[in-house]
C-alpha positions as a Markdown table, in Angstrom:
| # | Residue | x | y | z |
|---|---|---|---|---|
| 1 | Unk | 19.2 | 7.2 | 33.6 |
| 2 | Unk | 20.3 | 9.2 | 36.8 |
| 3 | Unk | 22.3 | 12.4 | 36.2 |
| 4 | Unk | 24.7 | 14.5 | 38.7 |
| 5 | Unk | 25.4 | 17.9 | 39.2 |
| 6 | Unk | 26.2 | 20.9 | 41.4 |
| 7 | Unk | 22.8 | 22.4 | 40.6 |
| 8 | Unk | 19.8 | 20.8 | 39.7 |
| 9 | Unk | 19.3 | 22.5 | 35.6 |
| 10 | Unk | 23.4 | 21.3 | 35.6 |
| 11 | Unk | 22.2 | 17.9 | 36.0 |
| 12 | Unk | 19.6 | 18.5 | 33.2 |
| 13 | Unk | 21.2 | 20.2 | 31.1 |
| 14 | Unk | 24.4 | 16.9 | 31.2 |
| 15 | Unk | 21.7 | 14.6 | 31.1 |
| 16 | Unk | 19.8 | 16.1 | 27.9 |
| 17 | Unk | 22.9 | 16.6 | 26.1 |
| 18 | Unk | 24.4 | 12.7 | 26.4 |
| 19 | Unk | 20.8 | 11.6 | 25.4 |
| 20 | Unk | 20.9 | 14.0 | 22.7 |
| 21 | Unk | 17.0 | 14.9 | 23.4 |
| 22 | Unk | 15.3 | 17.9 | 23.5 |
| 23 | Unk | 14.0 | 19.1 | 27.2 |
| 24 | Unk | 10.3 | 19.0 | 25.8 |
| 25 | Unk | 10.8 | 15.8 | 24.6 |
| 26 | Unk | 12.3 | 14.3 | 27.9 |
| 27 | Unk | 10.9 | 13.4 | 31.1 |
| 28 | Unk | 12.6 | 14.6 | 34.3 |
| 29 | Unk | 12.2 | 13.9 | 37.8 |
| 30 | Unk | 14.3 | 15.2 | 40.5 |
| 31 | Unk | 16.0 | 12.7 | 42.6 |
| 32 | Unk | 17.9 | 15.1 | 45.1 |
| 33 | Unk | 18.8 | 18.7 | 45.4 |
| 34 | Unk | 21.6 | 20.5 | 46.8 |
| 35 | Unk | 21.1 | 22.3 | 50.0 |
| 36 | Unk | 21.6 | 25.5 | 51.2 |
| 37 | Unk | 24.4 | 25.9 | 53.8 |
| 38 | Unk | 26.2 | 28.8 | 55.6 |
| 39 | Unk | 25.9 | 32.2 | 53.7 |
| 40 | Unk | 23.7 | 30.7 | 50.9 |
| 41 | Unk | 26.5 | 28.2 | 49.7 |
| 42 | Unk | 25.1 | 25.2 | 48.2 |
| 43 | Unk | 25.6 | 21.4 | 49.9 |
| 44 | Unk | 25.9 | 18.7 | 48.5 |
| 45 | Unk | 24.8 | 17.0 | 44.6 |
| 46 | Unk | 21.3 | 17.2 | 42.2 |
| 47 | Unk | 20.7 | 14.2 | 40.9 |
| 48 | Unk | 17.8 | 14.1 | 37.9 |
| 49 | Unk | 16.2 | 10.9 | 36.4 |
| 50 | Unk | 15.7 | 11.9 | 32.6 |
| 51 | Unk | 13.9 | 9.3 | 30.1 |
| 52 | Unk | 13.3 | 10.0 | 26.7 |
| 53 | Unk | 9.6 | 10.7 | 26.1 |
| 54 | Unk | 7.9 | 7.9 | 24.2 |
| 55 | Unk | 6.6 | 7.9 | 20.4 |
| 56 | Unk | 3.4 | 7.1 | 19.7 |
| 57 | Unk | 4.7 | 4.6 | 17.4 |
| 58 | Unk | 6.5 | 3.5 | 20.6 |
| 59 | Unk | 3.7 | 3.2 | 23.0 |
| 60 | Unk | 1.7 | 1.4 | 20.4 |
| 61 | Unk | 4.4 | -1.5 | 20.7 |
| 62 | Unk | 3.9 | -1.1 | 24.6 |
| 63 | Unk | 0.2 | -1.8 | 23.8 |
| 64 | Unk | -0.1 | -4.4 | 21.7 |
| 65 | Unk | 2.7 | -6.3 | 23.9 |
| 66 | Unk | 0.1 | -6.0 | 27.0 |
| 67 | Unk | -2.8 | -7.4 | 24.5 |
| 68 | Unk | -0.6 | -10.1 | 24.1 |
| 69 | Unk | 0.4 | -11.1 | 27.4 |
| 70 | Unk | -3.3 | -10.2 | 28.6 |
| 71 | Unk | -4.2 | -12.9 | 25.8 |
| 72 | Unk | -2.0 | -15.6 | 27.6 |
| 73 | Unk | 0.1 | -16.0 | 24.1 |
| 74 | Unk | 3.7 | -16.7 | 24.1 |
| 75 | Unk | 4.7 | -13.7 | 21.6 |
| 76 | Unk | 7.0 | -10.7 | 21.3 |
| 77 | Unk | 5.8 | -7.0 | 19.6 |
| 78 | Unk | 8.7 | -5.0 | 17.7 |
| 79 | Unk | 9.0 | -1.6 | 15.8 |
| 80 | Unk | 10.2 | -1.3 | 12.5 |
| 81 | Unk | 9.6 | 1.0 | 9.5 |
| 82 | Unk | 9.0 | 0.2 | 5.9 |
| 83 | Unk | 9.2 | 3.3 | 4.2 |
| 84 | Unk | 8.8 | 5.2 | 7.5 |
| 85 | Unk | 5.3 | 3.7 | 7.3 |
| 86 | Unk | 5.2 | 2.3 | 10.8 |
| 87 | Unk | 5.1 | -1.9 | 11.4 |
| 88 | Unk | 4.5 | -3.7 | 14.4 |
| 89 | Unk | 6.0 | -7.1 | 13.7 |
| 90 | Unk | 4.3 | -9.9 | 16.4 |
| 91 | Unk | 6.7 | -12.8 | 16.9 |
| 92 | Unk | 4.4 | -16.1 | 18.4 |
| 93 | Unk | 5.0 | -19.5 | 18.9 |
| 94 | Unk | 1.3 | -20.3 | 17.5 |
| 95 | Unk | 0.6 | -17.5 | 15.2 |
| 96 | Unk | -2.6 | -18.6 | 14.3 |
| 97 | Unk | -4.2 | -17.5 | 17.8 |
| 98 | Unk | -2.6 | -13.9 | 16.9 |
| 99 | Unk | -3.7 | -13.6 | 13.4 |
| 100 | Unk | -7.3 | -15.1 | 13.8 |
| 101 | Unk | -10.1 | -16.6 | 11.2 |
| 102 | Unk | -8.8 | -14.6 | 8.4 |
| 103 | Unk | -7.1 | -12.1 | 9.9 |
| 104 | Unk | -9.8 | -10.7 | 12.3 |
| 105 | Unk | -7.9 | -10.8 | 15.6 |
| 106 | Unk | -5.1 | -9.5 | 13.9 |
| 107 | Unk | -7.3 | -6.6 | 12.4 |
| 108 | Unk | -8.6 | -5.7 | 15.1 |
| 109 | Unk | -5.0 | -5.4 | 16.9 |
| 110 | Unk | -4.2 | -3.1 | 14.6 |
| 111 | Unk | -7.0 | -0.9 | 15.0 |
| 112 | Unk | -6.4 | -0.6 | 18.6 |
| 113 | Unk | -3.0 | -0.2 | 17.8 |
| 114 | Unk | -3.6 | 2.9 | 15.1 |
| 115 | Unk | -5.6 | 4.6 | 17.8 |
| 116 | Unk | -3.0 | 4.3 | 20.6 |
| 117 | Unk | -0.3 | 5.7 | 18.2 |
| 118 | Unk | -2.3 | 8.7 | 17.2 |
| 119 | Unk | -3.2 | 10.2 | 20.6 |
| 120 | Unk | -2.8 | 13.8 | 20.7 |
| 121 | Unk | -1.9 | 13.9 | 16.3 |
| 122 | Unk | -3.1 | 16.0 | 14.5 |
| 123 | Unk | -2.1 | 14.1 | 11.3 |
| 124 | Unk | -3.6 | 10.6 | 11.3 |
| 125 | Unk | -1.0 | 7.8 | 10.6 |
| 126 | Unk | -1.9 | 4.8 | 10.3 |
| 127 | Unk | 0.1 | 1.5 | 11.6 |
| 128 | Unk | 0.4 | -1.8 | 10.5 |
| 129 | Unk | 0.5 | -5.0 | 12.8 |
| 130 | Unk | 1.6 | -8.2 | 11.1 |
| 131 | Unk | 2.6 | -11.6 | 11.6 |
| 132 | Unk | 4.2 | -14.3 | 9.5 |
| 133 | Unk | 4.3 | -11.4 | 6.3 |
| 134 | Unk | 0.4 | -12.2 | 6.7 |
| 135 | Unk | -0.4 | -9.3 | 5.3 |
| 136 | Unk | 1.6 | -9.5 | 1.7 |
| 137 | Unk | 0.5 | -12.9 | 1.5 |
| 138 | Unk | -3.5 | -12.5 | 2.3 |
| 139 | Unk | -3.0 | -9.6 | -0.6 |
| 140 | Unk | -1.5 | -12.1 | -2.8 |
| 141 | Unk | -4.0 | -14.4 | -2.1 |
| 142 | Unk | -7.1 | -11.6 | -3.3 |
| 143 | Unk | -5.3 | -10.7 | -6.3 |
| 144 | Unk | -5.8 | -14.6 | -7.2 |
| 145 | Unk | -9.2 | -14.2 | -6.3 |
| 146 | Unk | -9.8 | -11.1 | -8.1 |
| 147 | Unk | -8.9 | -12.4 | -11.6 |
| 148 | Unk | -10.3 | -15.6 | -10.8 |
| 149 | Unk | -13.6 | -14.4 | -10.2 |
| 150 | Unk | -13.0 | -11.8 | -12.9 |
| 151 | Unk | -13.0 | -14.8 | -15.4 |
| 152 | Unk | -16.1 | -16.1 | -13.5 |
| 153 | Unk | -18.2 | -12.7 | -14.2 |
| 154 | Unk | -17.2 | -12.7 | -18.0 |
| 155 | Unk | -18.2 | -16.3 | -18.1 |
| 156 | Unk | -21.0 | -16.1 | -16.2 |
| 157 | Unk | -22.5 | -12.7 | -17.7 |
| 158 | Unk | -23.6 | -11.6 | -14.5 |
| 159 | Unk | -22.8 | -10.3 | -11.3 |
| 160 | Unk | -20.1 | -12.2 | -9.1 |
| 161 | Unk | -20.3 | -11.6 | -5.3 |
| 162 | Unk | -17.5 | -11.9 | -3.0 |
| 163 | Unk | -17.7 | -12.6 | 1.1 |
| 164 | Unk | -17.7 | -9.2 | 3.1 |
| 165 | Unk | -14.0 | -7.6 | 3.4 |
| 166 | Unk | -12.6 | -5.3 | 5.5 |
| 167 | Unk | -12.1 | -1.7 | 3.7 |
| 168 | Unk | -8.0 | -2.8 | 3.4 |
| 169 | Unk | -9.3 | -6.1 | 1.3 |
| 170 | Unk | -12.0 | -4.6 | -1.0 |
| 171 | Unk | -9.5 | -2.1 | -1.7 |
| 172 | Unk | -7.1 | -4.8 | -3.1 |
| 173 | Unk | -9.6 | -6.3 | -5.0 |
| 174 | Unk | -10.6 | -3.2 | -6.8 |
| 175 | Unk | -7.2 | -2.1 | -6.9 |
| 176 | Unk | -6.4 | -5.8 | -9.2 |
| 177 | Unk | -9.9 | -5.3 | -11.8 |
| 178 | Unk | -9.1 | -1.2 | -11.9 |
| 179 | Unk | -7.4 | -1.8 | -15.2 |
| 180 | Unk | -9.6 | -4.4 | -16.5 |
| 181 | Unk | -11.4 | -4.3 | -19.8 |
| 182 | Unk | -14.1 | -6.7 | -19.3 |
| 183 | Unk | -15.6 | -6.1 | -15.7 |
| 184 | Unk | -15.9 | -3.0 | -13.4 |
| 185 | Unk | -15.9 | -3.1 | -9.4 |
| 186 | Unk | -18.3 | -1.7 | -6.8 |
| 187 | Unk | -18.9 | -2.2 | -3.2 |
| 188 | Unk | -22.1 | -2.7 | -1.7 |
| 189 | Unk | -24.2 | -3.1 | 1.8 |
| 190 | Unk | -23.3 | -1.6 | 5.0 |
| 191 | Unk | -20.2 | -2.3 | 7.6 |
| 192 | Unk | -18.8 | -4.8 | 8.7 |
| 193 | Unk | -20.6 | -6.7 | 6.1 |
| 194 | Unk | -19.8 | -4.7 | 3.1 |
| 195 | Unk | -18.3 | -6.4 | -0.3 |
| 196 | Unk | -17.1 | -6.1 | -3.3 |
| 197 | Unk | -19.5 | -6.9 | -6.8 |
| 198 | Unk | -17.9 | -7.6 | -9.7 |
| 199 | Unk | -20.4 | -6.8 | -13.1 |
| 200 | Unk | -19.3 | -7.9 | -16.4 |
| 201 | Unk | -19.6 | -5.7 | -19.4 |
| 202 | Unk | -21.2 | -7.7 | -21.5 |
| 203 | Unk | -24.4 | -8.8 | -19.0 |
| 204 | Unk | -27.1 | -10.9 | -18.9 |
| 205 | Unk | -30.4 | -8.8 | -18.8 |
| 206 | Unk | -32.5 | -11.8 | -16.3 |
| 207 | Unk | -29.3 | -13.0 | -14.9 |
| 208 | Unk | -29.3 | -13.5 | -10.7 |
| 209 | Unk | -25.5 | -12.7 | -8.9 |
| 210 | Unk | -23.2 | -15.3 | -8.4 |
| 211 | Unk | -22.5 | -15.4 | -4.9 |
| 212 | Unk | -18.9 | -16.8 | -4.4 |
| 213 | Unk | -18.9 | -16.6 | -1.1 |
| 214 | Unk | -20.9 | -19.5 | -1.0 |
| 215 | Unk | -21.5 | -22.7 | -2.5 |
| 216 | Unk | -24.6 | -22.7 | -5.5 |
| 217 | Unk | -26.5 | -25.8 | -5.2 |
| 218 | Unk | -28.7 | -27.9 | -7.7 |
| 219 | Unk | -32.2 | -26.5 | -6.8 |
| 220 | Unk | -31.0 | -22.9 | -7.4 |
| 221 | Unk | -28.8 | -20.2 | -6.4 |
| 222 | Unk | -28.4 | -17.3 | -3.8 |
| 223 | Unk | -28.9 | -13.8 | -4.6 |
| 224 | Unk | -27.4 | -10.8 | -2.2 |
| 225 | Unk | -29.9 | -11.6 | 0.4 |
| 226 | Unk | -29.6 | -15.2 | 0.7 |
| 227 | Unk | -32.9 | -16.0 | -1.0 |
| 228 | Unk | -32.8 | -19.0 | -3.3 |
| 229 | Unk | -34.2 | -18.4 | -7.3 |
| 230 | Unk | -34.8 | -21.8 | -9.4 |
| 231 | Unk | -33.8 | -22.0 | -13.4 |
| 232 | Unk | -37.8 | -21.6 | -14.1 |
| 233 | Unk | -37.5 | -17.9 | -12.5 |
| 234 | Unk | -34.8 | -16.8 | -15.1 |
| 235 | Unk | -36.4 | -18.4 | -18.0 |
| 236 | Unk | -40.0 | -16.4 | -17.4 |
| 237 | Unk | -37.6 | -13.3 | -16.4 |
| 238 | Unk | -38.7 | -12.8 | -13.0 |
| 239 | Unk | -36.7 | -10.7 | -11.3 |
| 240 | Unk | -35.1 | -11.3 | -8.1 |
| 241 | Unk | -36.4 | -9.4 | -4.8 |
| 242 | Unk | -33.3 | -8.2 | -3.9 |
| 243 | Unk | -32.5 | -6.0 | -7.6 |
| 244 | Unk | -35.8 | -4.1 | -7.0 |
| 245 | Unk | -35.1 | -3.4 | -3.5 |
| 246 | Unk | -31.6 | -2.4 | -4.2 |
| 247 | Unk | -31.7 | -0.6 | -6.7 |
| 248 | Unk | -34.9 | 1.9 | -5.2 |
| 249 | Unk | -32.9 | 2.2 | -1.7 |
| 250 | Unk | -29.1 | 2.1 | -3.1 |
| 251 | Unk | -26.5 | 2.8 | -0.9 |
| 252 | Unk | -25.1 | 6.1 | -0.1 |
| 253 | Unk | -21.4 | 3.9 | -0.8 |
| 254 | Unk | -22.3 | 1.4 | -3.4 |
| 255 | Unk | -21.6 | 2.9 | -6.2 |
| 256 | Unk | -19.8 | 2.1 | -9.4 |
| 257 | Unk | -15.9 | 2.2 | -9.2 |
| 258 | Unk | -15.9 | 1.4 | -13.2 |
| 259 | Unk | -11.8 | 1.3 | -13.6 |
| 260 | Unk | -11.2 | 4.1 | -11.0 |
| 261 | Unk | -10.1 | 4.2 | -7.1 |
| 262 | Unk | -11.5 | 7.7 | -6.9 |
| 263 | Unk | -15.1 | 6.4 | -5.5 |
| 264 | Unk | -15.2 | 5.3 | -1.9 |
| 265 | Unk | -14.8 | 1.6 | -1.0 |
């Protein structure tokens, strides 16, 4: 907005005052200054442009709009707070393109977005990107899965694998076992392919994981490293290649949660 006065910090001062913002917090260019006439009196008007500086919640909005319109996807990006937690909401005609194979274009959106917000902070916040309330319902969705698989494990006596998650996910999972009384939670491997293992209480000693991020078959199952064990290996006890290698190399993140978030995930 363009501001008027008979000096140029008059107009400034008007301008700061009817867009009740701070001068630090503004940005100013001058338009036109008075001049300087006979014996020093002044000519003529200032006239100031003054914009209030934007948030970084703001210019995340601005970004993730330019994603989207780079994209080619009929979509809108708007700011709102839950909680003063920070949400940009994406409005699309096809939402899938936004939100991706399980939320991976989405995620990473949000990453971008996070970043952009937090130029120049000090204090990290982070901000959420959603679309069709994908988030609550993806988290509804794990909690399911959690308990389902929970049931699996106790059944099972042995170690049930879920796909790799982002840290967000794995941390819903464990977050749905933490008060559990028959199984604890750990994460395993390395990013991006880092998951969750879910280990009964009550084990089997010879027992090979249950990977339920894929589909067993009849000649035998998968362990954590894709190789396939038949029946005869359990009932001689063989153990699978991939508990000795894990277990003498374990990761620096893997270990056991038991019933508490405190670990890392």
């Amino acid at each position: 907005m363009e501001f008027t006065g008979k000096t140029v910090q008059e107009a400034i001062e008007l301008g700061l005052k009817e867009l009740n913002v701070a001068e630090a917090d503004a940005v100013i260019e001058i338009i036109e200054e008075p001049t300087k006439g006979l014996f020093g009196k002044l000519k003529g008007k200032a006239v100031v442009k003054i914009e209030k500086k934007a948030t970084g919640n703001e210019k995340a909005t601005e970004f993730v709009q330019k994603i989207i319109d780079i994209m080619d996807i009929t979509a809108k990006a708007e700011l709102s707070f839950n909680e003063e937690k920070p949400v940009i909401t994406i409005i699309a005609e096809k939402s899938q393109e936004i939100i991706g194979y399980r939320g991976e274009v989405l995620d990473a959106i949000q990453t971008l977005a996070s970043a952009i917000a937090n130029v120049g902070s000090k204090d990290y916040k982070k901000v959420t990107v959603d679309c069709e309330n994908y988030r609550e319902k993806r988290e509804e969705t794990l909690i399911a899965l959690a308990h389902k698989l929970e049931a699996k494990a106790v059944e099972l006596k042995r170690d049930v694998i879920l796909e790799p998650m982002n840290p967000f996910e794995r941390r819903i999972i464990h977050t749905a076992l933490a008060e559990s009384q028959v199984v604890k939670t750990a994460s395993e491997g390395k990013e991006p392919n880092r998951y969750v293992v879910i280990t009964p209480n009550e084990k089997d000693e010879f027992s090979t994981p249950y990977n339920a991020g894929r589909n067993e078959n009849k000649k035998g199952y998968n362990d954590r490293k894709g190789k396939k064990f038949n029946k005869k290996d359990r009932k001689f006890g063989k153990k699978s290649g991939f508990t000795d290698e894990i277990r003498k190399k374990p990761s620096g993140f893997g270990t056991y949660l038991g019933n508490s978030l405190k670990d890392k995930i």
